[in-house]
DORO-877216 format. One line per field, with one value per atom (N, C-alpha, C, O, CB): x, y, z; residue number from 1; atom name. Coordinates in nm, 3 decimals, padded with zeros to 5 digits. Glycine has a CB too. Layout:
% DORO-877216
c1 <- (X_...)
c2 <- (Y_...)
c3 <- (Z_...)
num <- (NUM_...)
atomo <- (CA_...)
//
This chain:
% DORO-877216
c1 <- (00.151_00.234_00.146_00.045_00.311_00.182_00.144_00.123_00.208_00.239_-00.023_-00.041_00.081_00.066_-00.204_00.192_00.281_00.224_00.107_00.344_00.267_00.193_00.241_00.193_00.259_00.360_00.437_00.418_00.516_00.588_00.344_00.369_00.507_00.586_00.196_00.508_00.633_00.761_00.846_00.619_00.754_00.876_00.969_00.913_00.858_01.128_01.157_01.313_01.361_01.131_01.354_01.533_01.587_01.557_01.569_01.695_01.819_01.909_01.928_01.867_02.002_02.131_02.214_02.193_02.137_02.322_02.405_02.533_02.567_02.449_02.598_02.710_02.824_02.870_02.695_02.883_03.008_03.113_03.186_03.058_03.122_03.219_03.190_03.282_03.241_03.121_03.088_03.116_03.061_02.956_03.203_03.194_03.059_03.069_03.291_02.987_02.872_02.754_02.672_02.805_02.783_02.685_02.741_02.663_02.646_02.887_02.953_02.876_02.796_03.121_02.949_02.950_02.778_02.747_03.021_02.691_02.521_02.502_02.463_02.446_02.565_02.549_02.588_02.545_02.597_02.711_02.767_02.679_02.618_02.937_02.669_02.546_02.455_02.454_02.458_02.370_02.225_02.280_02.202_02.166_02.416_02.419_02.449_02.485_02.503_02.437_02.491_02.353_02.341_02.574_02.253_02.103_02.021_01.912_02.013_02.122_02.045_01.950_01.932_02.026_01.800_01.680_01.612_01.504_01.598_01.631_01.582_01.625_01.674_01.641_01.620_01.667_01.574_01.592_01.737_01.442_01.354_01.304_01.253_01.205_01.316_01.278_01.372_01.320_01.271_01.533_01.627_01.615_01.635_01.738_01.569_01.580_01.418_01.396_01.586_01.330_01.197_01.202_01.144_01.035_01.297_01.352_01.434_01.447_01.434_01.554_01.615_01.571_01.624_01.735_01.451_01.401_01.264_01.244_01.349_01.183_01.162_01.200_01.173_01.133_01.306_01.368_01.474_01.531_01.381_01.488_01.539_01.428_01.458_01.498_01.307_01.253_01.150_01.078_01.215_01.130_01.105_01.154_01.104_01.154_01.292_01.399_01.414_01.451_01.547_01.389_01.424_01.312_01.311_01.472_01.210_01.057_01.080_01.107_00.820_01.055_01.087_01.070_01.140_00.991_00.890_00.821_00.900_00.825_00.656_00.968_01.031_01.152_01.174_01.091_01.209_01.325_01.492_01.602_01.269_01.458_01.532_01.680_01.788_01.425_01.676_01.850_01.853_01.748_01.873_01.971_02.055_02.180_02.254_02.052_02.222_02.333_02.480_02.452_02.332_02.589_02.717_02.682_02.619_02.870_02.720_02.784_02.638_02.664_02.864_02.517_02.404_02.456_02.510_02.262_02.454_02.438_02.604_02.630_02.406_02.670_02.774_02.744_02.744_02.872_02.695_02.642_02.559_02.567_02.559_02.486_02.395_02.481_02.455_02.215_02.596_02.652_02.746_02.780_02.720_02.777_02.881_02.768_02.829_03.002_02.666_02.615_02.548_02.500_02.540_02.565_02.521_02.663_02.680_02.473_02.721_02.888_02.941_02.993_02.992_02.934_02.944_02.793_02.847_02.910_02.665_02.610_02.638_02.613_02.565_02.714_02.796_02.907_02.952_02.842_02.969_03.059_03.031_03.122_03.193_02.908_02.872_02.838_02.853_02.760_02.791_02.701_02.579_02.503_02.735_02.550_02.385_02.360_02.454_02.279_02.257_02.205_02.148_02.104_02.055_02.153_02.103_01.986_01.931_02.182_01.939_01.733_01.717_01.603_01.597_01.834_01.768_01.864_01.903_01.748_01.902_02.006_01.828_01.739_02.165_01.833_01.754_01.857_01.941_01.656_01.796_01.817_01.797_01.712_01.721_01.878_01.800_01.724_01.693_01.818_01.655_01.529_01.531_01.419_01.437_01.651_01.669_01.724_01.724_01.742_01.767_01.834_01.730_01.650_01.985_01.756_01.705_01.717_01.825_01.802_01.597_01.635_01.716_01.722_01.516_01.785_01.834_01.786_01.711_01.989_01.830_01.771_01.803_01.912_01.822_01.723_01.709_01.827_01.857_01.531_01.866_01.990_01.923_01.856_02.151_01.989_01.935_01.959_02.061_02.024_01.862_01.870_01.811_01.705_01.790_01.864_01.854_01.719_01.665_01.968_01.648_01.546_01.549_01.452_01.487_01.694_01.687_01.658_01.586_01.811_01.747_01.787_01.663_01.564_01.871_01.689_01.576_01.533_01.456_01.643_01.625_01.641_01.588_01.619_01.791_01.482_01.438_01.549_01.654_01.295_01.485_01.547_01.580_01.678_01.441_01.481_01.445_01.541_01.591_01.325_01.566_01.680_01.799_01.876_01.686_01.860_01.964_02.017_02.140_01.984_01.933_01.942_01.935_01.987_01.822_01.890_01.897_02.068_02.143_01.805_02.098_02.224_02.303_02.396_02.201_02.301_02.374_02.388_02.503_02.360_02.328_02.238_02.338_02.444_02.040_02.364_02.442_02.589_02.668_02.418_02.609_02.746_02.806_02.920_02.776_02.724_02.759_02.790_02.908_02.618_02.691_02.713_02.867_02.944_02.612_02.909_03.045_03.181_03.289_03.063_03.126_03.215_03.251_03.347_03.167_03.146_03.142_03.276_03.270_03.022)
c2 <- (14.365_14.366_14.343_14.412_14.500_14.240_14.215_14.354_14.442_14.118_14.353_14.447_14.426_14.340_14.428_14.517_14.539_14.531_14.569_14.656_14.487_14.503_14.680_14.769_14.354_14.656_14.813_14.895_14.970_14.813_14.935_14.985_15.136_15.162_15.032_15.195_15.250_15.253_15.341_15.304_15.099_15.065_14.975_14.890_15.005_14.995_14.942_14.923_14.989_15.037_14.810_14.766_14.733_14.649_14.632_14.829_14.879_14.813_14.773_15.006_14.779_14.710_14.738_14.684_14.572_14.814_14.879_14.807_14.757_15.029_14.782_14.726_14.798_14.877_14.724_14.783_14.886_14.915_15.014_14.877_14.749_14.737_14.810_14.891_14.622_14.848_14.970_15.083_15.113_14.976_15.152_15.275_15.412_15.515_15.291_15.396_15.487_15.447_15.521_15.434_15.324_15.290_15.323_15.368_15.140_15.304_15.306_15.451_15.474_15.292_15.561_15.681_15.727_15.814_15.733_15.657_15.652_15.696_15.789_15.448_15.546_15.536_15.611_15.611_15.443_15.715_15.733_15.865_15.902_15.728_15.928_16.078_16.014_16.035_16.156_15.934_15.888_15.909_15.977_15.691_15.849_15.854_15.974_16.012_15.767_16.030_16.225_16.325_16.436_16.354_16.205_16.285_16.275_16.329_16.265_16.157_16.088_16.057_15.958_16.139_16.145_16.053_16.117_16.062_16.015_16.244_16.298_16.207_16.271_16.446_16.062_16.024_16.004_16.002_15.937_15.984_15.915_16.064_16.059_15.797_16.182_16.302_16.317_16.350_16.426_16.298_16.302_16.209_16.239_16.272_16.070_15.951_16.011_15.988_15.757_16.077_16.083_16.211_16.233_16.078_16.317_16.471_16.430_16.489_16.650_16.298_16.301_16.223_16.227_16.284_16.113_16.002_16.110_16.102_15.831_16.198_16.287_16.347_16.345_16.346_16.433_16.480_16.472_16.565_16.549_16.349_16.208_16.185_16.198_16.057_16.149_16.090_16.186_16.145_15.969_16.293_16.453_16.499_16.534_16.550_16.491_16.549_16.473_16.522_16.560_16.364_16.264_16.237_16.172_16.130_16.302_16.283_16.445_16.560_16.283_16.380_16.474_16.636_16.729_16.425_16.616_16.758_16.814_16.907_16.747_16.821_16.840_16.976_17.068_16.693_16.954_17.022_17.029_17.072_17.134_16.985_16.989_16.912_16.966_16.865_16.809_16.727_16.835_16.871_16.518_16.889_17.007_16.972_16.964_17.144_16.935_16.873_16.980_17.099_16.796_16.952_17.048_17.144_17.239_17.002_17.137_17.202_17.347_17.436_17.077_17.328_17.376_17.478_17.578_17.271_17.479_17.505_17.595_17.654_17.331_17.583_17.649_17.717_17.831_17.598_17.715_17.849_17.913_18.031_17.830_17.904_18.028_18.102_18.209_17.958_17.996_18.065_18.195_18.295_17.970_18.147_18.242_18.341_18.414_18.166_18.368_18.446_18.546_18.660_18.381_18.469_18.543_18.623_18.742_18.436_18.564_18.630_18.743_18.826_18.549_18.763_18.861_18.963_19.064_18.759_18.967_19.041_19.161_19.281_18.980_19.053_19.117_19.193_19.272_19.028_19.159_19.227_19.357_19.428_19.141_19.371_19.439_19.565_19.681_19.370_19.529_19.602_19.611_19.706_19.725_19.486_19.527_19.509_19.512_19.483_19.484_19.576_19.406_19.354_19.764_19.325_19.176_19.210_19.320_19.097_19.086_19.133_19.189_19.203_18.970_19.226_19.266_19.397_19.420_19.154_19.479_19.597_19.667_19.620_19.541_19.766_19.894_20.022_20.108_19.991_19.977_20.093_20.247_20.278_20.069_20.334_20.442_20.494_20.450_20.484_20.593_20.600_20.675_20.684_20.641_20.763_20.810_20.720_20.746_20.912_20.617_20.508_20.405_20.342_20.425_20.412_20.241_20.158_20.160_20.172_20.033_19.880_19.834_19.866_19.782_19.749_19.697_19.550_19.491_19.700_19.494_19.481_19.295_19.271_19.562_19.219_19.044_18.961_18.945_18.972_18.927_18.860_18.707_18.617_18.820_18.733_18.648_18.496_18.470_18.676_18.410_18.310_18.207_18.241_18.320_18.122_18.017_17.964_17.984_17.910_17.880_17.840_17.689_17.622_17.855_17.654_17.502_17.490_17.410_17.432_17.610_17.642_17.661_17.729_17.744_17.580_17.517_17.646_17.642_17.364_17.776_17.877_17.974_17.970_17.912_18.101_18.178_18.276_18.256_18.198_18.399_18.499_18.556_18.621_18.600_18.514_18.553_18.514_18.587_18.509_18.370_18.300_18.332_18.324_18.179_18.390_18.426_18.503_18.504_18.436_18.603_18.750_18.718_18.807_18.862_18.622_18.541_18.550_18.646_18.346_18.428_18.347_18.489_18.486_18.239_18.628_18.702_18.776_18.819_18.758_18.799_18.891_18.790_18.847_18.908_18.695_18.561_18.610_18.652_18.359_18.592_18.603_18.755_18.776_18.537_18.856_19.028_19.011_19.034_19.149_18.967_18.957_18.905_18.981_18.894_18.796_18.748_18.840_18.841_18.647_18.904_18.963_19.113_19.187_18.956_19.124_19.260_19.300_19.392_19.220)
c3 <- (08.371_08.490_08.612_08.627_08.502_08.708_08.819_08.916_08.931_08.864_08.983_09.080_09.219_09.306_09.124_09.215_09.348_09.457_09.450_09.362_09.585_09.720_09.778_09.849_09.847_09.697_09.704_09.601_09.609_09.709_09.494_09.374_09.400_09.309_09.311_09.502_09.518_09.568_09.578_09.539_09.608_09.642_09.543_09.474_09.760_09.533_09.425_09.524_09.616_09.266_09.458_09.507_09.400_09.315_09.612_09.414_09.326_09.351_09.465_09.337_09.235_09.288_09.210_09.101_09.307_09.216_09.093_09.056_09.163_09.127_08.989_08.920_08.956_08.873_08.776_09.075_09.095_09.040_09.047_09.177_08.943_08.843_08.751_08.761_08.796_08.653_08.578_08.646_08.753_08.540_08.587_08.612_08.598_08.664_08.545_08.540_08.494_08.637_08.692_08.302_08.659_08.770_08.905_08.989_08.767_08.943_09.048_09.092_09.182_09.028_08.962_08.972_09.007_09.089_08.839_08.935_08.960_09.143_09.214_08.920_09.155_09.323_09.407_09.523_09.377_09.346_09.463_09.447_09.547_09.487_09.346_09.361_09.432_09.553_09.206_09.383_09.417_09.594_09.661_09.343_09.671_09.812_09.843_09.955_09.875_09.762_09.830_09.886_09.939_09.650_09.837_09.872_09.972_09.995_09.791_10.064_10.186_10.173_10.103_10.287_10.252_10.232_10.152_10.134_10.344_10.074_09.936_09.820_09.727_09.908_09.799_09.702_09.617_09.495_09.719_09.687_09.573_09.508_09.397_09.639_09.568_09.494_09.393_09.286_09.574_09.387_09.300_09.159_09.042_09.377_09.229_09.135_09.056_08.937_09.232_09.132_09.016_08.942_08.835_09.089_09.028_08.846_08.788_08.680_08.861_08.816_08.685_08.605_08.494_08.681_08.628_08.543_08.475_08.354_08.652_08.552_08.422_08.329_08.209_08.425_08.425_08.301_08.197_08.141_08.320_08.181_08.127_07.962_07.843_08.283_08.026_07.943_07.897_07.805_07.987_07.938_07.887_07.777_07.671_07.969_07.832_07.708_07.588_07.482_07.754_07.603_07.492_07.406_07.302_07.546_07.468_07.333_07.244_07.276_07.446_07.138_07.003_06.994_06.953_06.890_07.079_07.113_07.226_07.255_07.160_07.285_07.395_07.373_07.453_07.432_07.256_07.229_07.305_07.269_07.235_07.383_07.540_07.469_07.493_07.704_07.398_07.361_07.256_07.205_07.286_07.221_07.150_07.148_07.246_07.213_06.969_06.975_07.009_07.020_06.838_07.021_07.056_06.982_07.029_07.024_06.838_06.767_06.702_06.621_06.651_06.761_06.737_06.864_06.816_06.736_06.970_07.110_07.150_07.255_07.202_07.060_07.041_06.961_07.007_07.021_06.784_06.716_06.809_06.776_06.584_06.902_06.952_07.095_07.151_07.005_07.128_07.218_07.170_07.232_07.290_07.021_06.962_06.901_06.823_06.838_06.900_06.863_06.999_06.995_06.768_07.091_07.215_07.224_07.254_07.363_07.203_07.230_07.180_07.255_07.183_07.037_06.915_06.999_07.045_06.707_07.025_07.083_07.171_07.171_07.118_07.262_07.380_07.361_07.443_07.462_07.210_07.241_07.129_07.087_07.239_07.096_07.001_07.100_07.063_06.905_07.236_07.334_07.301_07.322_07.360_07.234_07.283_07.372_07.451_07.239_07.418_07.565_07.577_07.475_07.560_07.710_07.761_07.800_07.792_07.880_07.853_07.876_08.012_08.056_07.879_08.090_08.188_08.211_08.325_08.304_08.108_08.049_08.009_07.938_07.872_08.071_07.984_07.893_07.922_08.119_07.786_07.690_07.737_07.821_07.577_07.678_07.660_07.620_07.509_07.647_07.658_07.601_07.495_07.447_07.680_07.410_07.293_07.180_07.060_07.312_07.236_07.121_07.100_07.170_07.174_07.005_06.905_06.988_07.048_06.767_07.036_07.064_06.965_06.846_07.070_07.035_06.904_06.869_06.946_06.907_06.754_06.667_06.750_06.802_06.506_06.749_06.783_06.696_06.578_06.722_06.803_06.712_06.644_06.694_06.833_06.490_06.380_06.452_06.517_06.219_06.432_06.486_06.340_06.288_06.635_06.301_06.207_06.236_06.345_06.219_06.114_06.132_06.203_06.241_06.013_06.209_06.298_06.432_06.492_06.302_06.480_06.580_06.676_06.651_06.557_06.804_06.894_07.001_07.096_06.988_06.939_07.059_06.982_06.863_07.130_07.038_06.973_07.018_07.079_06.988_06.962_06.926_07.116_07.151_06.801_07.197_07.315_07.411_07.497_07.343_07.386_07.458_07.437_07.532_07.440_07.275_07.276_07.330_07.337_07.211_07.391_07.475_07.608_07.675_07.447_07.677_07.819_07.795_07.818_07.831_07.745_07.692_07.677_07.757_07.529_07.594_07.616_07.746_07.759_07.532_07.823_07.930_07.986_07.961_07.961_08.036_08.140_08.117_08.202_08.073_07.966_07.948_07.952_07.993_07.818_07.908_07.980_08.117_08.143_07.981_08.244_08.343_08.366_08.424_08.385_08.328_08.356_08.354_08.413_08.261_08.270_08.199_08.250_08.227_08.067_08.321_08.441_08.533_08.613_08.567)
num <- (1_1_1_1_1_2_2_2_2_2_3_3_3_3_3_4_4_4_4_4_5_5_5_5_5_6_6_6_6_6_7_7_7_7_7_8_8_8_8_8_9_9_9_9_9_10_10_10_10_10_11_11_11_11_11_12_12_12_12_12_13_13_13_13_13_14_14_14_14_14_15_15_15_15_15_16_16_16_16_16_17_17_17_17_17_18_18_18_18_18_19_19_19_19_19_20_20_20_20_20_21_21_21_21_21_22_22_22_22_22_23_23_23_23_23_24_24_24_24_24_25_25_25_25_25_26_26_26_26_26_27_27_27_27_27_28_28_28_28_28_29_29_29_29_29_30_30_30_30_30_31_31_31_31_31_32_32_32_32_32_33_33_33_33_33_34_34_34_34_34_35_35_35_35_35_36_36_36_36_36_37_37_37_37_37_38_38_38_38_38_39_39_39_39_39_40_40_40_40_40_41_41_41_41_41_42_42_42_42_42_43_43_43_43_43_44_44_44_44_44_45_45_45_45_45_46_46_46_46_46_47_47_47_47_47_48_48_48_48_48_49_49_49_49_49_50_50_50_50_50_51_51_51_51_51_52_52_52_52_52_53_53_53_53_53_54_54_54_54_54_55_55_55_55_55_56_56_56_56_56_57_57_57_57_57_58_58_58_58_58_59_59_59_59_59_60_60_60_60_60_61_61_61_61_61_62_62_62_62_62_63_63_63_63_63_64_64_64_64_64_65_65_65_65_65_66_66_66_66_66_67_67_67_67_67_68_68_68_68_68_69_69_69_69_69_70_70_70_70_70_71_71_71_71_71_72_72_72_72_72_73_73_73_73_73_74_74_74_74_74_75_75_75_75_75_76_76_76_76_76_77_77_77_77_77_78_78_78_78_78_79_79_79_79_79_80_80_80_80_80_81_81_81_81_81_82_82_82_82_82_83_83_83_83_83_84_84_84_84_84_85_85_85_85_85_86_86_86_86_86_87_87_87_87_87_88_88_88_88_88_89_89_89_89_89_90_90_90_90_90_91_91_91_91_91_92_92_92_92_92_93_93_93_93_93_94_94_94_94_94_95_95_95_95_95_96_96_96_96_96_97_97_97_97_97_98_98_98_98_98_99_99_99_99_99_100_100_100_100_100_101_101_101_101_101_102_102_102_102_102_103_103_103_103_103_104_104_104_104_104_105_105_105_105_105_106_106_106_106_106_107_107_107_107_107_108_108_108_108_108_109_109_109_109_109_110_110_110_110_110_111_111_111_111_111_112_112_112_112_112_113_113_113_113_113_114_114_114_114_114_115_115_115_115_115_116_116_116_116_116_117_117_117_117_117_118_118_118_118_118_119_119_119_119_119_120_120_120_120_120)
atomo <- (N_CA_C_O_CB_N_CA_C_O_CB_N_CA_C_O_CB_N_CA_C_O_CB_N_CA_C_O_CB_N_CA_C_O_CB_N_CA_C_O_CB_N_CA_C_O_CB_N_CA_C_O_CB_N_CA_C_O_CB_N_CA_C_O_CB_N_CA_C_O_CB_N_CA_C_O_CB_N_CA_C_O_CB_N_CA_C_O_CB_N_CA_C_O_CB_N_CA_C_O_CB_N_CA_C_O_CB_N_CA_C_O_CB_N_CA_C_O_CB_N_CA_C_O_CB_N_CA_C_O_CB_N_CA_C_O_CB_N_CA_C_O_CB_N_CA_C_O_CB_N_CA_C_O_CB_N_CA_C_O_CB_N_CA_C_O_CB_N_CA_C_O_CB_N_CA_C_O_CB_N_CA_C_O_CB_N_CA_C_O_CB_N_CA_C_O_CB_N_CA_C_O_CB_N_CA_C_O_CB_N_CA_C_O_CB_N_CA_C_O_CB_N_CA_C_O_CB_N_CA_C_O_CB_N_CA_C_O_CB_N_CA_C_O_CB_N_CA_C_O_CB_N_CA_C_O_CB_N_CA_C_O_CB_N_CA_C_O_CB_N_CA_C_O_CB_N_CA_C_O_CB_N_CA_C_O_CB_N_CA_C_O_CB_N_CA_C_O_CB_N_CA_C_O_CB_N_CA_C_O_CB_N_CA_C_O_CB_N_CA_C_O_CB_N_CA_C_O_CB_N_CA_C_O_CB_N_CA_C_O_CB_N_CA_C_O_CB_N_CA_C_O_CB_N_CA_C_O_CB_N_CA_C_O_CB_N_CA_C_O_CB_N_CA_C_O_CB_N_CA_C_O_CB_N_CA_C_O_CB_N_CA_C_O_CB_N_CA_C_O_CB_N_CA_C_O_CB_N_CA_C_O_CB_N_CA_C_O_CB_N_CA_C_O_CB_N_CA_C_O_CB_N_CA_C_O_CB_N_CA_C_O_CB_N_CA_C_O_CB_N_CA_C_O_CB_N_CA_C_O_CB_N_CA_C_O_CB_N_CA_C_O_CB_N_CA_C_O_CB_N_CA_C_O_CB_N_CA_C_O_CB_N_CA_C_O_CB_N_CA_C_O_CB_N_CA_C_O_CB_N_CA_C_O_CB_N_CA_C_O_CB_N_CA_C_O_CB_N_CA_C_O_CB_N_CA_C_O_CB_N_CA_C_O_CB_N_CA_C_O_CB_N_CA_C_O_CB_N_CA_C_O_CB_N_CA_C_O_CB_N_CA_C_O_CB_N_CA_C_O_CB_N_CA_C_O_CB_N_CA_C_O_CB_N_CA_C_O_CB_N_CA_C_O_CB_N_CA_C_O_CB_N_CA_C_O_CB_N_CA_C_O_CB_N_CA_C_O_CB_N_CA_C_O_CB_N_CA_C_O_CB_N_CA_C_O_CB_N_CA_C_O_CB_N_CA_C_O_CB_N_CA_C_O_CB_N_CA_C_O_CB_N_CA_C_O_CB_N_CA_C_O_CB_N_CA_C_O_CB_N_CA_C_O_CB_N_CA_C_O_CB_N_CA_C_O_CB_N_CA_C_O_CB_N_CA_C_O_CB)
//
């Protein structure tokens, strides 16, 4: 690739007829002159998420078993990560998390701890 006189300047031109692009543009104009900070976190974390080591893409139906297991938690009362126990009772016990599953035992208790709160 040819050395740019601009290497950070770049012109965009979006397809308005597409819808996916229309819709591109019209966020990308909601940022005024923060755009190029917008256009360079979502093109990281874009192409972040999409390398293998990353973990970050989590298909539906994965991401729903751990929500329903954050759920059954909650309604079990265990205690979310930012719930202190008593100090005569048992912690309780890490909710079982599958060996596929991209979420440790740690996150599920975030993920419950979120959904207790709601539920307040």
């Amino acid at each position: 690739m040819e050395d740019k006189k601009h290497p950070g300047r770049f012109t965009i031109l979006f397809d308005l007829a597409d819808a996916q692009q229309r819709a591109a543009s019209e966020e990308l104009a909601r940022h005024g002159r923060r755009k190029a900070r917008f256009l360079a976190d979502a093109i990281l974390y874009y192409t972040r998420s999409q390398s293998p080591q990353s973990g970050a893409a989590v298909d539906e139906a994965t991401l729903m078993r751990c929500v329903a297991a954050a759920m059954e938690r909650v309604q079990r009362g265990e205690p979310g990560p930012g719930d202190v126990p008593a100090a005569e009772s048992e912690p309780a016990a890490p909710a079982a998390v599958s060996e596929s599953s991209p979420w440790s035992s740690e996150d599920i208790s975030v993920i419950a701890g979120t959904l207790s709160a709601f539920q307040k």
